[in-house]
LOMARSE-576747 format. One line per 5 residues: number of its first residue (from 1); their letters; for each residue x, y, z of N, C-alpha, C, O, CB. Coordinates in nm, 3 decimals. Last residue first. Glycine has a CB too. Layout:
NUM = a = X,Y,Z,X,Y,Z,X,Y,Z,X,Y,Z,X,Y,Z | ...
end
This chain:
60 = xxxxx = -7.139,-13.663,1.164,-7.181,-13.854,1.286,-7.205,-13.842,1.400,-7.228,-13.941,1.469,-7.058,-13.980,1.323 | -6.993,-13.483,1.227,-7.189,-13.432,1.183,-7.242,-13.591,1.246,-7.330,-13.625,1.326,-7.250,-13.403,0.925 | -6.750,-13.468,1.229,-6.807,-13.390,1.398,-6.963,-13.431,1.363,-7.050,-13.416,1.449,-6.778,-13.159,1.429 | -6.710,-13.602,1.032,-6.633,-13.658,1.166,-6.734,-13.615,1.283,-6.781,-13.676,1.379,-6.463,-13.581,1.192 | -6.710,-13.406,0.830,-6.834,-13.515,0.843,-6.802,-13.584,0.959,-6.903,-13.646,0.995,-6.852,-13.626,0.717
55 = xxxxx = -6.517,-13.224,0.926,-6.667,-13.169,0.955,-6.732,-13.269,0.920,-6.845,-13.260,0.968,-6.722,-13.043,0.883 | -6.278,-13.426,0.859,-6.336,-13.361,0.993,-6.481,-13.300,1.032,-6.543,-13.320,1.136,-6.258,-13.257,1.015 | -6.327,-13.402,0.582,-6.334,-13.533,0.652,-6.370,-13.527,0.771,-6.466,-13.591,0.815,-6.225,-13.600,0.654 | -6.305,-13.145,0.485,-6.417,-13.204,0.477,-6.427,-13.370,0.543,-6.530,-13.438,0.543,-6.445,-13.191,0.334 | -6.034,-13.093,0.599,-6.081,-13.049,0.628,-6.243,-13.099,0.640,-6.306,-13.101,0.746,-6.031,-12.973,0.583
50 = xxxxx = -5.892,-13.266,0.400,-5.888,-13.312,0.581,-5.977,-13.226,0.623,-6.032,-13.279,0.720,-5.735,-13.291,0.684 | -5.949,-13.118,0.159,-6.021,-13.308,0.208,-6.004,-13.323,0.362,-6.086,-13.380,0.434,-5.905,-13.477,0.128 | -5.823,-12.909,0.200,-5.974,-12.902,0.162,-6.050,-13.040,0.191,-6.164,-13.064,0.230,-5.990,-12.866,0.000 | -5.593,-13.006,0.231,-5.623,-12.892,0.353,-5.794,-12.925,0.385,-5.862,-12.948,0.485,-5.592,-12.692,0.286 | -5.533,-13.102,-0.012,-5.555,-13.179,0.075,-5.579,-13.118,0.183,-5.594,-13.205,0.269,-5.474,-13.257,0.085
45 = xxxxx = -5.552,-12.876,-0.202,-5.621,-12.975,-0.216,-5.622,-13.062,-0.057,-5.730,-13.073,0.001,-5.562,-13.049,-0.345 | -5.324,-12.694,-0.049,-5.437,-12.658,-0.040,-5.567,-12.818,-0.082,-5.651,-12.854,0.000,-5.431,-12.516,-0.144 | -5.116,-12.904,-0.177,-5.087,-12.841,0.000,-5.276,-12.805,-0.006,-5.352,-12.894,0.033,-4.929,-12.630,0.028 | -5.102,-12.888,-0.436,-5.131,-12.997,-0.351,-5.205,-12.994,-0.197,-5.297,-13.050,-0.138,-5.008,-13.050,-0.339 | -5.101,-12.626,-0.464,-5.244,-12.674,-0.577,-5.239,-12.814,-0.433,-5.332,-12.835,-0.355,-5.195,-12.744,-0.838
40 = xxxxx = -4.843,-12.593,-0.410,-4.937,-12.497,-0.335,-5.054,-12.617,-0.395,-5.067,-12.709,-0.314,-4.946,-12.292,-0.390 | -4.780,-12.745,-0.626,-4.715,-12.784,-0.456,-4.843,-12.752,-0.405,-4.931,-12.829,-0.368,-4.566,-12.678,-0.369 | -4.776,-12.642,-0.864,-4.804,-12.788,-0.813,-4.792,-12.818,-0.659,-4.799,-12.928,-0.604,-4.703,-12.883,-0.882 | -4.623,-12.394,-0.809,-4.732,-12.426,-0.808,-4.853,-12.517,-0.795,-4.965,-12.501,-0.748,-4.727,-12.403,-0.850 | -4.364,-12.559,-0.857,-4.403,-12.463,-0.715,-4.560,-12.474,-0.740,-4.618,-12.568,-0.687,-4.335,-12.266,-0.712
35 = xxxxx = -4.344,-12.665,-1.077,-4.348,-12.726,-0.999,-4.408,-12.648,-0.836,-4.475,-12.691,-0.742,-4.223,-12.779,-1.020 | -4.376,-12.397,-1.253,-4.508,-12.543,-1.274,-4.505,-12.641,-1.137,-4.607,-12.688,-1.086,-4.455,-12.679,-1.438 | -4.164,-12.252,-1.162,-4.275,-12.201,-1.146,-4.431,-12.373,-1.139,-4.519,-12.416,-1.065,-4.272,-12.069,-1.298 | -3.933,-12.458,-1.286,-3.970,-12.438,-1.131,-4.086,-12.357,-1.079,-4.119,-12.378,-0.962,-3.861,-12.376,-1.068 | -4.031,-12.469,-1.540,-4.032,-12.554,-1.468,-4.089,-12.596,-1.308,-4.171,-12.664,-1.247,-3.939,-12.556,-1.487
30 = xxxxx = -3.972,-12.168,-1.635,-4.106,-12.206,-1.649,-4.119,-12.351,-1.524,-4.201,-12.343,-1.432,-4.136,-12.249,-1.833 | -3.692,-12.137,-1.588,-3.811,-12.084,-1.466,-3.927,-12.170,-1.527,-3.975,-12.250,-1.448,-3.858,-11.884,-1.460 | -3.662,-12.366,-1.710,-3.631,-12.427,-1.628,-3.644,-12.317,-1.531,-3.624,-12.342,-1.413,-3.519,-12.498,-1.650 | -3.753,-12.209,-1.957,-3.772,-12.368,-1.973,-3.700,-12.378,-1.806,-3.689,-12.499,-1.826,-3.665,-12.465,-2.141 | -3.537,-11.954,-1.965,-3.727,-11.986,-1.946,-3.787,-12.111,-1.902,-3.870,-12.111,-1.812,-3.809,-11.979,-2.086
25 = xxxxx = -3.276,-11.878,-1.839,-3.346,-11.997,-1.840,-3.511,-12.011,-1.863,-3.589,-12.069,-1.787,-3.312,-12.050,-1.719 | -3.256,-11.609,-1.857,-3.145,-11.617,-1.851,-3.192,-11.756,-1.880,-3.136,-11.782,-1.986,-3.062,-11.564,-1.739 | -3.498,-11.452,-1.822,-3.437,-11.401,-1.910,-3.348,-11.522,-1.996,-3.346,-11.544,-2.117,-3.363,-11.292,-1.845 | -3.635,-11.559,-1.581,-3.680,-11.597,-1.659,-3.582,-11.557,-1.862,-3.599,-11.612,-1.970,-3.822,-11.543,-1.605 | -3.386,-11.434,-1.387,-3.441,-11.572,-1.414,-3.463,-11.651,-1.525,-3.399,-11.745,-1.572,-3.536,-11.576,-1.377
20 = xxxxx = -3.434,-11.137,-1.414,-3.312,-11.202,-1.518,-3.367,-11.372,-1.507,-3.388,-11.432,-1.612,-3.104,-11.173,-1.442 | -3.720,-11.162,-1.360,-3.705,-11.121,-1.485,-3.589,-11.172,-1.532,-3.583,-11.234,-1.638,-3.711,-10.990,-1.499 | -3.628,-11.222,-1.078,-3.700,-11.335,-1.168,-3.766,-11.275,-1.295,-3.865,-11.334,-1.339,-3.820,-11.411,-1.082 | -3.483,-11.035,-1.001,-3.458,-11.153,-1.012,-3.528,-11.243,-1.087,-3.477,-11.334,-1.154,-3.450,-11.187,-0.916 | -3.667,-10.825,-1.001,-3.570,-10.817,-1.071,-3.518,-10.954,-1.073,-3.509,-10.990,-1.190,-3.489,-10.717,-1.029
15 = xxxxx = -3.884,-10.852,-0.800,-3.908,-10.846,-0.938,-3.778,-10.903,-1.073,-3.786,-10.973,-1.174,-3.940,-10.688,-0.946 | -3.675,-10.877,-0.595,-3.753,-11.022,-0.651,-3.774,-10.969,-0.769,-3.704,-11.013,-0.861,-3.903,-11.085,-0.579 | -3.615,-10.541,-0.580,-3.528,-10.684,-0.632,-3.593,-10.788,-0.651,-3.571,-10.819,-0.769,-3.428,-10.739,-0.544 | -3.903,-10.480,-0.542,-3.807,-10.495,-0.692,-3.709,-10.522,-0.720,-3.672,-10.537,-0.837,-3.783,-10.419,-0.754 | -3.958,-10.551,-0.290,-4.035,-10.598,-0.415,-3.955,-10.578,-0.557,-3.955,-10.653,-0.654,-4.174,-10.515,-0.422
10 = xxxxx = -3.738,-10.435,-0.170,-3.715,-10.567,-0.149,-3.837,-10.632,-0.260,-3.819,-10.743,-0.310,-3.728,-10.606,0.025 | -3.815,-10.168,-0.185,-3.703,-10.203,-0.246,-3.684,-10.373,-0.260,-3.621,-10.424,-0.353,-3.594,-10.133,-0.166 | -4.040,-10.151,-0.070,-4.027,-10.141,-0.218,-3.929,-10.149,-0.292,-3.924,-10.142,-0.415,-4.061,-10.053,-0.257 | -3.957,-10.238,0.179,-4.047,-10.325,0.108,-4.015,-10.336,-0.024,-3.982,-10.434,-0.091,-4.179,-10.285,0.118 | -3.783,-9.970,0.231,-3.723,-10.128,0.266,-3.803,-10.203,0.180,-3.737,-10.250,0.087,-3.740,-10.190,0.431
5 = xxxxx = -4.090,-9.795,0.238,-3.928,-9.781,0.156,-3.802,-9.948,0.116,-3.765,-10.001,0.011,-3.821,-9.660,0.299 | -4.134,-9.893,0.450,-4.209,-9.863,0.333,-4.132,-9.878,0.229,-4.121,-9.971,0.149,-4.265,-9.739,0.330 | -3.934,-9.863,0.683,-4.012,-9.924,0.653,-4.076,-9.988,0.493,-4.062,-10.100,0.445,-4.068,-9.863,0.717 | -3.716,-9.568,0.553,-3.881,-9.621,0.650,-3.879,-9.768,0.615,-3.818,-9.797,0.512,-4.070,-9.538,0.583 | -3.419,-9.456,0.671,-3.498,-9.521,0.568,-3.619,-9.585,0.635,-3.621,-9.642,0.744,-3.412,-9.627,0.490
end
């Protein structure tokens, strides 16, 4: 079995999981989707401020 093969199998189980997921609980995938996302939104927001704090750090 390739490689390739392994992936596309491992993309459509997730697929598959989070179809029964969303099947089985919407309100609490919807949840954990809002909260995950909230994360990333955090993680990156503050990447973007330490980041712009440092390049005014180096311009002083």
């Amino acid at each position: 079995m390739s490689l390739e093969t392994i992936k596309k199998i491992l993309v459509y189980l997730a697929l598959a999981f989070v179809i029964v997921s969303v099947w089985r609980d919407p309100q609490g995938s919807a949840g954990a989707a809002g909260d995950f996302l909230h994360s990333v939104g955090g993680f990156f927001s503050a990447i973007i401020d330490k980041g712009s704090k440092f390049l005014r750090g180096l311009a002083n």
